[in-house]
Structure formats: structure tokens, C-alpha cells
N, C-alpha and C positions, 0 to 999 in steps of 0.2 A: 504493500500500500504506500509505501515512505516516498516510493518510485513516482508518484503520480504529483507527489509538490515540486513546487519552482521557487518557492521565494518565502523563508520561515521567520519569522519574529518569536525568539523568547525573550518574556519580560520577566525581568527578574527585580524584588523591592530593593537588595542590596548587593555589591559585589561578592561573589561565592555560589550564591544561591542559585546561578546559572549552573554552576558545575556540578554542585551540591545533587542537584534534582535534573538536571536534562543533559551533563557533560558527554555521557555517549552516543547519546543520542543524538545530540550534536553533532559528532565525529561520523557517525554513521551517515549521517544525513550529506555531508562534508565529502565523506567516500563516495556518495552520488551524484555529485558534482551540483549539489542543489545550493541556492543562495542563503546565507545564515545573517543573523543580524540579529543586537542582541540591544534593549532597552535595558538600562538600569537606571531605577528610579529614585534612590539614596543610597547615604552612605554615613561613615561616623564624620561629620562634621560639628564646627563651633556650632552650638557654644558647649553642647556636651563632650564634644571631642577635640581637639587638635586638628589644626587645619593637615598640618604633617602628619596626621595618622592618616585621613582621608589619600593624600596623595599618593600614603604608601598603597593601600586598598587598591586604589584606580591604577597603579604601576603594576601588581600582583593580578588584577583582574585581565589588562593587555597580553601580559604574559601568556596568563592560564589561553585564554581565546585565541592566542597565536598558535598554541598547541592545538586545540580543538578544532580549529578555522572558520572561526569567526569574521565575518568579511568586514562588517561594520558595528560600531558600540556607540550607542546615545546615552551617554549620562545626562541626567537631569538635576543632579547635585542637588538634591530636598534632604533635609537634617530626620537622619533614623530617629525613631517615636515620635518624630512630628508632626508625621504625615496629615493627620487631624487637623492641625490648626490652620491650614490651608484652604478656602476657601472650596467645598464640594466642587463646583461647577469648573473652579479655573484648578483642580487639581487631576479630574476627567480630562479635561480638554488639553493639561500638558500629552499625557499618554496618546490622547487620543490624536494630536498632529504628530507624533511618529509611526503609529501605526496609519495615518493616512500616506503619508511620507513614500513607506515600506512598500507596503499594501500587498500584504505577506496574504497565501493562501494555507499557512495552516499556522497555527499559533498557538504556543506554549505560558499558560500563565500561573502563577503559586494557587497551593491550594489556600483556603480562611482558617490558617491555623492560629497557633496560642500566640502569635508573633502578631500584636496590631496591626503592623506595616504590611504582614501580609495580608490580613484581612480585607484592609484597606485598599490596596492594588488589585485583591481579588474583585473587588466590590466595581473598583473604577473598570477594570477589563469588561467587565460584564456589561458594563454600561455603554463602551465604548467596541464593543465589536458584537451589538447586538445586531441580528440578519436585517439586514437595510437593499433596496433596490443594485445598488450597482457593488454591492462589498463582494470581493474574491474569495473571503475567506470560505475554505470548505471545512475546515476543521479547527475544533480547539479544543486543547488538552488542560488539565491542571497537575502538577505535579509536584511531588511531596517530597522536602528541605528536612533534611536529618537531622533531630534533635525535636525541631518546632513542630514540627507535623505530629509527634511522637506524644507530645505533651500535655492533649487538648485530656478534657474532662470526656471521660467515656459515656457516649448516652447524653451529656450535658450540651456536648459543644460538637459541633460535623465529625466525623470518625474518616479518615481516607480508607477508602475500602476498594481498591483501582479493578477497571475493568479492561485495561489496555496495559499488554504489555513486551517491551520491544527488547531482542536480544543483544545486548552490547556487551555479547564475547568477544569479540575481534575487536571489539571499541576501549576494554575495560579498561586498560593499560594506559590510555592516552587521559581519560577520565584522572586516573591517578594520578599521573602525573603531571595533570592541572593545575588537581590539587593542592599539592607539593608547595607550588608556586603562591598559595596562599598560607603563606608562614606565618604572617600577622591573625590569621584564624582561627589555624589547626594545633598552634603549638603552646603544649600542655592543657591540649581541650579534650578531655575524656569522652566527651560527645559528638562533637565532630573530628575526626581523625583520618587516617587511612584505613586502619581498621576496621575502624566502623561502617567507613561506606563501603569496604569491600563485603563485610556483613552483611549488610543490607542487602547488594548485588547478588551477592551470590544466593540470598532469601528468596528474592523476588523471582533469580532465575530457578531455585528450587521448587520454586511455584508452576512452571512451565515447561520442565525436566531441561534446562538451560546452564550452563556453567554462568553466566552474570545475565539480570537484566534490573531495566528501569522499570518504573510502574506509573502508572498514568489514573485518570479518572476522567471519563468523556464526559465534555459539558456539549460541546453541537458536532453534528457530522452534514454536511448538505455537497451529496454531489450528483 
């Protein structure tokens, strides 16, 4: 099916969280000679963070996507847990002129897990790639960030429970070494790690008799 897109957008609320949840997938898509392009919509900036942490993120995110092949990255530079305080309409409509921009026909976006930010992004995508007369998009995915997605209240809060899922055995290796590349992330994080998402990997692809996969959750299919 991966065969049939031209032109992918995943949105990701901060750097990582592209590699975190779609990095093989990515590569996979990459090995198809299909067009990748990657939104990220925050990061650790002032006033909670150091402007120099941010820069490290956005140096370590080029990286990881150089691995991947990622053809283009839109940061949008919005301050992590602040998403909120952003005006509804003009926090939609940044997302939504890069996905015009793009005008990707399949697209990748976080599930609404215990992370506001990604609640948030979830909320705006939805609102911003609903089926409209001339939109290409035939498909969109949500996909679940290691640690955050993990955390939600069971029964309380959306549980990811995926019904799509794609083999990045041939891919796993470059995912990791994405990774890697996010040292400011992964080092001394007991929750996100290599291990970890090789854990996950190799779960998801236990789930499909797979050596590694990713997991998904279909929110539209139209073709």
C-alpha cells in the first residue's frame, strides 16, 4: 500500500517524536523513492528552557532526518507546554499552511496522549486535514511516542490500541541510529532509550510474526 503515496507529511509536536513513532517508517517510505517532509511544531524553548538547548534539539533532529531522508523540516518554534496559550484558530492555521504548502497525500500525526502538546497537535490535525473538496490526502495515520503514549489512564483517557501495522525490519537499524543522534533525549532516560524502542519494535512486530514493526491507528482512508 506505502507504494501508492507521492508526497508524506509527518507532524511531529517536538523534535524526536518523528523518530520516536514513524523513524522506519520513514526510511521505508524513503527506500520508495517517495517525498518525506517533516512539521515540527515545538521544542524546549525560553522561557522554560535555554535558547541553546533548543538549538541543540533542532541540530540533533537535522541529523536524525539526514539518516532517515527526510527531504524537508518546518519548524514552527512554539514553546513545549505552551501550546495552549496560543490562540485556537491562529495555532490551527500555523499547521495548517504547511500542510497546504506540502499537500502531502498521506499523513502521519501523534496520537492524544498524556503529553498536552500532543493532545493539542492531535486536536489541530484533525481540524486541519478534515476531507474538504480538493484535499489529496488519502490517508492519515496517528502514531504512538514511547513513554507518553504508555502513560494515559486506562479506560480514563484514549488507550492506542493500532490497527495498522508496517514492517521496518530492513528499516530498524537506521531508526536506531536516528536515534542515537538525539543525545540530549535519550541519555540516562530509562524510558526512552535504544532499548526501549527496540522493545517496542520488536512487540509490535511480535504482533504480526515480524522481526520489528511500527504501529499505527487509522483515523481516515479515502481512495
Amino acid at each position: 500500500m506505502l507504494k501508492t503515496f507521492k508526497k508524506v507529511l509527518v507532524i511531529a509536536p517536538h523534535p524526536d517524536d518523528e523518530t520516536l513513532g514513524v523513524g522506519g517508517t520513514i526510511k521505508k517510505l524513503k527506500d520508495l523513492n517517495k517525498n518525506i517532509n517533516l512539521l515540527v511544531v515545538g521544542g524546549h524553548l525560553p522561557p522554560l528552557y535555554t535558547q541553546k538547548e533548543y538549538e541543540k534539539t533542532e541540530k540533533e533532529c537535522r541529523k536524525a532526518c539526514k539518516i532517515l531522508g527526510v527531504k524537508k523540516i518546518f519548524f514552527l518554534k512554539k514553546i513545549a507546554t505552551q501550546f495552549n496559550e496560543e490562540p485556537v484558530s491562529r495555532f490551527n492555521k500555523s499547521i495548517e499552511n504547511v500542510i497546504k504548502l506540502v499537500d502531502p497525500d498521506l499523513v502521519f500525526i501523534p496520537f492524544p496522549d498524556r503529553h498536552i502538546d500532543h493532545k493539542l497537535v492531535f486536536e489541530a490535525c484533525m481540524v486541519c486535514t478534515r476531507p474538504k473538496k480538493n484535499s489529496k490526502i488519502k490517508m492519515i495515520l496517528s502514531y504512538e511516542t514511547l513513554s507518553e503514549t504508555h502513560w494515559n489512564a486506562n479506560y480514563i483517557e484514549p488507550n492506542f490500541v493500532p490497527d495498522v501495522f508496517i514492517d521496518i525490519t530492513k528499516q530498524y537499524k537506521f531508526k536506531e541510529k536516528a536515534l542515537m543522534k538525539y543525545s540530549s533525549q535519550i541519555k540516562n532516560n530509562k524510558a526512552r532509550n535504544i532499548q526501549a524502542i527496540k522493545g517496542l519494535a520488536t512487540f509490535r512486530g511480535s504482533q504480526n510474526s515480524k522481526n520489528f514493526c511500527e504501529a499505527f491507528k487509522l483515523i481516515r482512508i479515502n481512495f
